[in-house]
PDB file of N, CA, C and O in Angstrom:
ATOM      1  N   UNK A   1     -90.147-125.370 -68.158  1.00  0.00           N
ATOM      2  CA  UNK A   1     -91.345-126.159 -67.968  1.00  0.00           C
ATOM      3  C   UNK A   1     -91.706-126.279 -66.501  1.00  0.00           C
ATOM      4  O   UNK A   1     -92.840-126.727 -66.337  1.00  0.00           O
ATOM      5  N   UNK A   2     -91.131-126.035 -65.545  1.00  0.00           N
ATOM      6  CA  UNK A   2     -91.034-126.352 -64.216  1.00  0.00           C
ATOM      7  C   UNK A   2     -91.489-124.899 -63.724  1.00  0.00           C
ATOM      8  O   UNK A   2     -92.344-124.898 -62.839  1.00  0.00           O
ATOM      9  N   UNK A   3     -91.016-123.634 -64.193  1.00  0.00           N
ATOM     10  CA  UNK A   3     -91.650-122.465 -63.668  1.00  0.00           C
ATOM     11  C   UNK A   3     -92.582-121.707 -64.363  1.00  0.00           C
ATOM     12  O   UNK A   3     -92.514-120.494 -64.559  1.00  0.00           O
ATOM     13  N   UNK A   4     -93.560-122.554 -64.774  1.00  0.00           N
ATOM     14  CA  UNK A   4     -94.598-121.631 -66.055  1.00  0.00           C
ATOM     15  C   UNK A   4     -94.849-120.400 -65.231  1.00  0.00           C
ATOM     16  O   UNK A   4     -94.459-119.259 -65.479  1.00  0.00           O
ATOM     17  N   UNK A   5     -95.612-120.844 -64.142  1.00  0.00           N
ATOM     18  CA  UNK A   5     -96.118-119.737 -63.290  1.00  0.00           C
ATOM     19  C   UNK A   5     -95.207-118.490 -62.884  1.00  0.00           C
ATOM     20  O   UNK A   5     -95.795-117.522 -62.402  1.00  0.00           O
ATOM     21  N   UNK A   6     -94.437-118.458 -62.970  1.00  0.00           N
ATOM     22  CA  UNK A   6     -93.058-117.800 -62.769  1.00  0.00           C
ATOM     23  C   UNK A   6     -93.457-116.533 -63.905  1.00  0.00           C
ATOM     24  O   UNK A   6     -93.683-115.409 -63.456  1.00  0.00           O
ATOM     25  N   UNK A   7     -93.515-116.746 -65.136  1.00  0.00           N
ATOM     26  CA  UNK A   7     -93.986-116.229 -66.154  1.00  0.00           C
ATOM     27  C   UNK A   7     -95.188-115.585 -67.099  1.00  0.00           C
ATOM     28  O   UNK A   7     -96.032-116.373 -67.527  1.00  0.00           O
ATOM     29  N   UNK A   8     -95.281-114.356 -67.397  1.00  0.00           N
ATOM     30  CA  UNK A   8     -96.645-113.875 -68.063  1.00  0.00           C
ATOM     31  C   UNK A   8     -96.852-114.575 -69.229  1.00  0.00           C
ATOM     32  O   UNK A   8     -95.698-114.828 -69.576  1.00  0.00           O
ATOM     33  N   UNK A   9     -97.417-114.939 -69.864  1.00  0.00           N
ATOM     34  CA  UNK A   9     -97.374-114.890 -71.519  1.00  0.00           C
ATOM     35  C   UNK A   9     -96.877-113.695 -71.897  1.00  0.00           C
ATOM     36  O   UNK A   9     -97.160-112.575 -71.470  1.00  0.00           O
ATOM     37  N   UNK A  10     -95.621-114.235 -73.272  1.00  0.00           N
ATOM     38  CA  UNK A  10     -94.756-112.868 -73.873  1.00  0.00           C
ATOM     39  C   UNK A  10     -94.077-113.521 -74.532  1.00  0.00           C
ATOM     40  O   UNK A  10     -93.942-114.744 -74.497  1.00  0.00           O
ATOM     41  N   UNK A  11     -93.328-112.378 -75.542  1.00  0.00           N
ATOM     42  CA  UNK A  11     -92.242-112.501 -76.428  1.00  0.00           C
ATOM     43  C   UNK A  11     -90.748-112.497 -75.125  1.00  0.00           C
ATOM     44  O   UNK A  11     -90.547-111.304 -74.896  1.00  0.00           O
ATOM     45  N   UNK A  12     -89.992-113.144 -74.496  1.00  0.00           N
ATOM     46  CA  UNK A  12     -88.907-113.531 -74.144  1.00  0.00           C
ATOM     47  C   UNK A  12     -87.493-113.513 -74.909  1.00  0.00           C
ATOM     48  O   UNK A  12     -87.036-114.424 -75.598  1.00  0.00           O
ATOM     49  N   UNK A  13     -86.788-112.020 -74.575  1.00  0.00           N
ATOM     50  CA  UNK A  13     -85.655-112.553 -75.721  1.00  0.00           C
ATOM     51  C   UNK A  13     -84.870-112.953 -74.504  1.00  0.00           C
ATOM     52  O   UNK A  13     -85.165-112.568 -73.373  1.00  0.00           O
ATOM     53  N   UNK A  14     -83.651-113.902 -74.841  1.00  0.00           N
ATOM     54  CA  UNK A  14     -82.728-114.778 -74.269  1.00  0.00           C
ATOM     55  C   UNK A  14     -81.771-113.718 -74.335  1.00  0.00           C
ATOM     56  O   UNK A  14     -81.992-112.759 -75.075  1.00  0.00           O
ATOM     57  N   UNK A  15     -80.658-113.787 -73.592  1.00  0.00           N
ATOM     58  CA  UNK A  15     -79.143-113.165 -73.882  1.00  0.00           C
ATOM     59  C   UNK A  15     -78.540-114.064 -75.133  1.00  0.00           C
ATOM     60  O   UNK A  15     -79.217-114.882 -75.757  1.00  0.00           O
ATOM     61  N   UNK A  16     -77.730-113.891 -75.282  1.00  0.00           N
ATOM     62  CA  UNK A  16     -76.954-114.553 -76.402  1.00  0.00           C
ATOM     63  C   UNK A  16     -76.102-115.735 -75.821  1.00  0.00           C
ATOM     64  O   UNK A  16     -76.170-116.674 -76.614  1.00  0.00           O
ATOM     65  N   UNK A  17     -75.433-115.999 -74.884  1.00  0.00           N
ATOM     66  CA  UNK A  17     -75.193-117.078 -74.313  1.00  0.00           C
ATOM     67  C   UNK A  17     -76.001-117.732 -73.792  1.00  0.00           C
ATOM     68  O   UNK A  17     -75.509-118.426 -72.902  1.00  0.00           O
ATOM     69  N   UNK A  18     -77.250-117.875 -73.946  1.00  0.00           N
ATOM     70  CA  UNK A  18     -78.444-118.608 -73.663  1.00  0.00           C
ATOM     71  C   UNK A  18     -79.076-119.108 -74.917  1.00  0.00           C
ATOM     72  O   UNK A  18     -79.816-120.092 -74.944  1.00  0.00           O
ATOM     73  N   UNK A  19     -78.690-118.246 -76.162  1.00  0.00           N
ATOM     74  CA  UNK A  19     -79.584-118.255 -76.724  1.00  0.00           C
ATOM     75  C   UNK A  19     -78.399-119.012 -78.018  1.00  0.00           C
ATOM     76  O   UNK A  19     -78.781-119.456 -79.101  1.00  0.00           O
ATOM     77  N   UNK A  20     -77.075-118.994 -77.580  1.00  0.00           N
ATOM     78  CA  UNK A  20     -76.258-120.065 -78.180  1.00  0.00           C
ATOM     79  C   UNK A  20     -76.046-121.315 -77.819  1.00  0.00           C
ATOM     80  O   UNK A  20     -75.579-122.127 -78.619  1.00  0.00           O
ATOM     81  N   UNK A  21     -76.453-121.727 -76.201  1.00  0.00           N
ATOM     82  CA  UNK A  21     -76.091-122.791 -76.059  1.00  0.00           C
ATOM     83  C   UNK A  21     -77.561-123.497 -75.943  1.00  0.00           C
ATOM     84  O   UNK A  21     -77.626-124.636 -75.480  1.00  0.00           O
ATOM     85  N   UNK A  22     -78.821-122.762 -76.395  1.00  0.00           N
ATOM     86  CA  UNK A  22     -80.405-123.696 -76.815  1.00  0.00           C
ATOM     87  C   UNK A  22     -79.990-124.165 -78.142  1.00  0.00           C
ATOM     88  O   UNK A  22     -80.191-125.335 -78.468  1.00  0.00           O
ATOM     89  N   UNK A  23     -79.301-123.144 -79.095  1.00  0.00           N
ATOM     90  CA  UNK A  23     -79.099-123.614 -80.548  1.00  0.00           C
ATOM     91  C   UNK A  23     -78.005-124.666 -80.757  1.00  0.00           C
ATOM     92  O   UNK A  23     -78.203-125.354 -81.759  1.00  0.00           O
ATOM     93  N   UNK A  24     -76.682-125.021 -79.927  1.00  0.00           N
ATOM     94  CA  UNK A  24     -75.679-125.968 -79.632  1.00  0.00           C
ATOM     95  C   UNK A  24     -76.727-127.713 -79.361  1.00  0.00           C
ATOM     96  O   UNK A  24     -76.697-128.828 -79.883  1.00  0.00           O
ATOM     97  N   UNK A  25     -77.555-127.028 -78.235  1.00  0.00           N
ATOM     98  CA  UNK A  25     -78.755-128.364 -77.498  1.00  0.00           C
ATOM     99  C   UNK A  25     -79.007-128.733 -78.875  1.00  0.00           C
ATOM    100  O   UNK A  25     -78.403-129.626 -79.469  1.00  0.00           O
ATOM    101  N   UNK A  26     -79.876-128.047 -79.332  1.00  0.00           N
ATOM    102  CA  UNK A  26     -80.628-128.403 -80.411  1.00  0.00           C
ATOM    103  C   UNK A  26     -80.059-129.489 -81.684  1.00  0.00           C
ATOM    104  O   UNK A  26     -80.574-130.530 -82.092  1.00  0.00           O
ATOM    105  N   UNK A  27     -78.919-128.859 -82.075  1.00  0.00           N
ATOM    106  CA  UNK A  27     -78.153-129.164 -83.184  1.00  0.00           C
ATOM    107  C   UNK A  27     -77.428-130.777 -82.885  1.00  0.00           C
ATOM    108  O   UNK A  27     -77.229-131.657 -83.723  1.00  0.00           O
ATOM    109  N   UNK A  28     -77.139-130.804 -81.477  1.00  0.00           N
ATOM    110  CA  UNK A  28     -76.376-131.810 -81.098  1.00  0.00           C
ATOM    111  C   UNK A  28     -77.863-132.836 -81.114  1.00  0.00           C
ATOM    112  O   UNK A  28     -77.723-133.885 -81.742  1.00  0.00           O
ATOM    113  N   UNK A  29     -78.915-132.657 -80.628  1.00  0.00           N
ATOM    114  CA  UNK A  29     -80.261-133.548 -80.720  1.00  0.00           C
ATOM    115  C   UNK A  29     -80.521-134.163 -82.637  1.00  0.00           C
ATOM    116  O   UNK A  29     -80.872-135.236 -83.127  1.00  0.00           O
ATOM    117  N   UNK A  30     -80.157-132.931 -83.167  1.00  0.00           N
ATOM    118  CA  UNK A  30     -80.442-133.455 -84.576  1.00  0.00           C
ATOM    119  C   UNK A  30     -79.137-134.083 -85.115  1.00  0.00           C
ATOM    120  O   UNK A  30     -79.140-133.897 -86.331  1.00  0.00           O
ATOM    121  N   UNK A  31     -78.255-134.608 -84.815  1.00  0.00           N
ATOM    122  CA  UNK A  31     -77.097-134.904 -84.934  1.00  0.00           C
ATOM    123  C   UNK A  31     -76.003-134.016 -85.701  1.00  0.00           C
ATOM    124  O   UNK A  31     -75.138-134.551 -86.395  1.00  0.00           O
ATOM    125  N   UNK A  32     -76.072-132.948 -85.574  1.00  0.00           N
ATOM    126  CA  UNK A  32     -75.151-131.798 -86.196  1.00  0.00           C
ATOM    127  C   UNK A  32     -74.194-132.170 -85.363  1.00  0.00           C
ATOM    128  O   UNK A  32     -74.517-132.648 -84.276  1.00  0.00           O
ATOM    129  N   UNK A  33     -72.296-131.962 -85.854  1.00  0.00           N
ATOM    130  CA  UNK A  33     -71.674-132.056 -85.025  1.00  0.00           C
ATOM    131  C   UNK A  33     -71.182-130.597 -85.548  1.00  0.00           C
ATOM    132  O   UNK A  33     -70.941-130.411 -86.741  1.00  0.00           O
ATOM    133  N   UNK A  34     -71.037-129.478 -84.476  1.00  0.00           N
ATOM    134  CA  UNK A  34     -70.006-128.439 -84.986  1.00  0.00           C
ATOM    135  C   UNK A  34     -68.723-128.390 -84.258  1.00  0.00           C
ATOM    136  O   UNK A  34     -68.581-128.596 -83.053  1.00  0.00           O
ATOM    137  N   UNK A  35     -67.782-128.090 -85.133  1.00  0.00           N
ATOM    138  CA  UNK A  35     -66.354-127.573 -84.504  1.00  0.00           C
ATOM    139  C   UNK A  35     -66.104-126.407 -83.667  1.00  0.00           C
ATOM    140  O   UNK A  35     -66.819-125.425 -83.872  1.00  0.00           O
ATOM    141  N   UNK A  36     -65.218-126.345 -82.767  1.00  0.00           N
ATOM    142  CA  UNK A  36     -65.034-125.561 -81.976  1.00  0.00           C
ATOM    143  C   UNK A  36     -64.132-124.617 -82.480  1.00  0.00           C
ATOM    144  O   UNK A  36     -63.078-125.134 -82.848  1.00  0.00           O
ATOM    145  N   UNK A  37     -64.243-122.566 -82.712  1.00  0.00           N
ATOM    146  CA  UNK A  37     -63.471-121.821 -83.203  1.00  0.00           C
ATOM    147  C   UNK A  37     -62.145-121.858 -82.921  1.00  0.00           C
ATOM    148  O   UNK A  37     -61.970-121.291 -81.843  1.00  0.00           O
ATOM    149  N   UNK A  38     -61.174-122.241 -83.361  1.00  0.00           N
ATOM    150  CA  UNK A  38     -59.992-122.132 -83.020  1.00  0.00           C
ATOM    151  C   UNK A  38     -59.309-120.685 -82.541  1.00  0.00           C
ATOM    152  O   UNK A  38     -59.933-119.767 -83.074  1.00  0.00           O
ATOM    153  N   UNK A  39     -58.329-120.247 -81.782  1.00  0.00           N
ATOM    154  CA  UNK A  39     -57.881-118.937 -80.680  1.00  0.00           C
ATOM    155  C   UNK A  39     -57.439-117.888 -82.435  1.00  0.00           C
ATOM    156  O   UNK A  39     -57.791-116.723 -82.620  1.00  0.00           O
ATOM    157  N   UNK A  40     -56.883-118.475 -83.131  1.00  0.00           N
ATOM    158  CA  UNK A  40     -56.490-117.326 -84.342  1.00  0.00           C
ATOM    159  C   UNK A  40     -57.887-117.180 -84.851  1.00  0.00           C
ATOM    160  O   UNK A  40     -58.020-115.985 -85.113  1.00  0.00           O
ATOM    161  N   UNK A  41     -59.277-117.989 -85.186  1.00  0.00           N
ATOM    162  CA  UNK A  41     -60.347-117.890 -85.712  1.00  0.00           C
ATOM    163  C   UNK A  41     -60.994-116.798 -85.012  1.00  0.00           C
ATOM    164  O   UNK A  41     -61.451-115.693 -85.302  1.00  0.00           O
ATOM    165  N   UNK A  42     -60.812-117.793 -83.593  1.00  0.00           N
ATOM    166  CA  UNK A  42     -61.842-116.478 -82.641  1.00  0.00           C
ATOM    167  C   UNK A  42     -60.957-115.112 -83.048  1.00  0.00           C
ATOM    168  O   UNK A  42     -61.766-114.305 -83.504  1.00  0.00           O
ATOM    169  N   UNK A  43     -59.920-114.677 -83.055  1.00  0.00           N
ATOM    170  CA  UNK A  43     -59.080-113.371 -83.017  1.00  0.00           C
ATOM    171  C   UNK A  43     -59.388-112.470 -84.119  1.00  0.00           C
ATOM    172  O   UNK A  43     -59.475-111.244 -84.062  1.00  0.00           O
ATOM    173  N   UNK A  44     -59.566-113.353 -85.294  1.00  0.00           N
ATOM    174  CA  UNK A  44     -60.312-112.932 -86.654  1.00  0.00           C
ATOM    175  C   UNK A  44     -61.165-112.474 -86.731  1.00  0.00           C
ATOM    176  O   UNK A  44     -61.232-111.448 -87.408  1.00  0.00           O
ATOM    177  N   UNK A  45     -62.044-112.877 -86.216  1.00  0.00           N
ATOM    178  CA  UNK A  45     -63.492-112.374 -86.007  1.00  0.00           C
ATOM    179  C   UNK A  45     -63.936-111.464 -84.757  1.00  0.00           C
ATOM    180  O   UNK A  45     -65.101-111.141 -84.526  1.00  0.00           O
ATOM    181  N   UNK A  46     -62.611-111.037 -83.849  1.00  0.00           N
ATOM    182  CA  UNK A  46     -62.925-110.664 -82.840  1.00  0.00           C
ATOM    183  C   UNK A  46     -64.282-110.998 -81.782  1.00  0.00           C
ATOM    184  O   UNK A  46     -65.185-110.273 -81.364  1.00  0.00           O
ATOM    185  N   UNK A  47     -63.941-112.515 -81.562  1.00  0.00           N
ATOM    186  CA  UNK A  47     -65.269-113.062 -80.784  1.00  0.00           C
ATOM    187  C   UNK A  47     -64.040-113.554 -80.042  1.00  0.00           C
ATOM    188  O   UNK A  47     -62.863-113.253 -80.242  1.00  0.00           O
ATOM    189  N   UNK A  48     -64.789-114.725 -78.760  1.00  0.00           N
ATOM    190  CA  UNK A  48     -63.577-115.218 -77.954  1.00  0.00           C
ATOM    191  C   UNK A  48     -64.546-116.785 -78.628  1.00  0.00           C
ATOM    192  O   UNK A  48     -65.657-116.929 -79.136  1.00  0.00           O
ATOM    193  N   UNK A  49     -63.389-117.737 -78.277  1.00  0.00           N
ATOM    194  CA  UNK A  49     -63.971-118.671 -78.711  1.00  0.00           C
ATOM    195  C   UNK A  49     -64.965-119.546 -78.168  1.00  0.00           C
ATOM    196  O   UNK A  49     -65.480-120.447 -78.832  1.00  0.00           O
ATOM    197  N   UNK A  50     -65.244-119.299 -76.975  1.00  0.00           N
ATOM    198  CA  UNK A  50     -66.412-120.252 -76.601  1.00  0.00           C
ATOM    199  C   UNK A  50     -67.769-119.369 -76.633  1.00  0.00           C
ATOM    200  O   UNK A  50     -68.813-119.620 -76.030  1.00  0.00           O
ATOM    201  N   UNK A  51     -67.497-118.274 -77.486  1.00  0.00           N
ATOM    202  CA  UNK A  51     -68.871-117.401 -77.754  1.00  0.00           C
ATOM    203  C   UNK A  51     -69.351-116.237 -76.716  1.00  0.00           C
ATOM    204  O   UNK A  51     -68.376-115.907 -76.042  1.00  0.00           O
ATOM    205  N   UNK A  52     -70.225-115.686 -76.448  1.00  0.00           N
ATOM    206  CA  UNK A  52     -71.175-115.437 -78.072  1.00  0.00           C
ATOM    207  C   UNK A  52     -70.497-114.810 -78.907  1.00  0.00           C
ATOM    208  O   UNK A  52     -69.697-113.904 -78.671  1.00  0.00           O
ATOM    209  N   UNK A  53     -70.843-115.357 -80.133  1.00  0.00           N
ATOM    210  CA  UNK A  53     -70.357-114.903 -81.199  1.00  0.00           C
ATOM    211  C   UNK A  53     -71.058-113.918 -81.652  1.00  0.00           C
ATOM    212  O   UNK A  53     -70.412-113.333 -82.521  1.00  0.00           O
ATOM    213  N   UNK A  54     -72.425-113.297 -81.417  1.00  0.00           N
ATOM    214  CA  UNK A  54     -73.063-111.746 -81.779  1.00  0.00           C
ATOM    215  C   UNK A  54     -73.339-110.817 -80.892  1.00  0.00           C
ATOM    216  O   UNK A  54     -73.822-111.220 -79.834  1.00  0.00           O
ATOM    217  N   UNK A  55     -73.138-109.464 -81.045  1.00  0.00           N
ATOM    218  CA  UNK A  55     -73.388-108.822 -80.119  1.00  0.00           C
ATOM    219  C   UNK A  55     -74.701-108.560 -79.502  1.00  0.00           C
ATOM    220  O   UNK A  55     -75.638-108.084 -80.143  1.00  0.00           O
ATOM    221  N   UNK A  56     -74.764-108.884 -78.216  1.00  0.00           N
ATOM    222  CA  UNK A  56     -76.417-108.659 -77.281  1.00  0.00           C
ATOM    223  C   UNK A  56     -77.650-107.993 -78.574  1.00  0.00           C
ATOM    224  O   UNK A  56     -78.668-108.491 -79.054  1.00  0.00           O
ATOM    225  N   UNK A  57     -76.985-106.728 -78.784  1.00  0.00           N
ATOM    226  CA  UNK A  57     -77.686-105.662 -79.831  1.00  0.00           C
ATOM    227  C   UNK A  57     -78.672-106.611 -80.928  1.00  0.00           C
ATOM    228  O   UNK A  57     -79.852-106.491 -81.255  1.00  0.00           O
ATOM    229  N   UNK A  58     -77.761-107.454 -81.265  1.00  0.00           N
ATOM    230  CA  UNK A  58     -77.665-108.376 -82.701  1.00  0.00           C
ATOM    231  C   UNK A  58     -79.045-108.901 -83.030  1.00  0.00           C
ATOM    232  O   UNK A  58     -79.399-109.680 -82.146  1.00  0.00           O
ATOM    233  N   UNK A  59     -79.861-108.771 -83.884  1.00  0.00           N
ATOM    234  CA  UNK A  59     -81.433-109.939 -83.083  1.00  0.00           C
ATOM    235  C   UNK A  59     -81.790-110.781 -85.053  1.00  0.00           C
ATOM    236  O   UNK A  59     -82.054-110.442 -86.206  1.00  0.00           O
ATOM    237  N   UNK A  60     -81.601-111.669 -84.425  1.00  0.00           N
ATOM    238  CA  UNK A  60     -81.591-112.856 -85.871  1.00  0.00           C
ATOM    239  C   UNK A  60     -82.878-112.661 -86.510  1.00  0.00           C
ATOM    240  O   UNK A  60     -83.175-113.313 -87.511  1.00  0.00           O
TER     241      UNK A  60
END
């Protein structure tokens, strides 16, 4: 909000660690509480645990 001008009008994709910790903001505003992956969870899934959990490639 502070650098509109900074910016064209456009489609903006985020990286994925940007674009996990807007969806973390968000969730915690609506009172979602989520758990944090535990080190055997993250290993399972081959993610690390404080994310990102999809690859850059990945697009929701």
């Amino acid at each position: 909000w502070t650098k509109g001008d900074e910016y064209g009008n456009g489609v903006y994709i985020l990286p994925k660690h940007l674009d996990e910790k807007v969806a973390r903001l968000h969730l915690d505003r609506i009172g979602v509480k989520l758990s944090k992956l535990s080190t055997e969870q993250a290993a399972y899934i081959g993610v690390s645990p404080d994310g990102p959990f999809k690859p850059e490639h990945y697009r929701y």
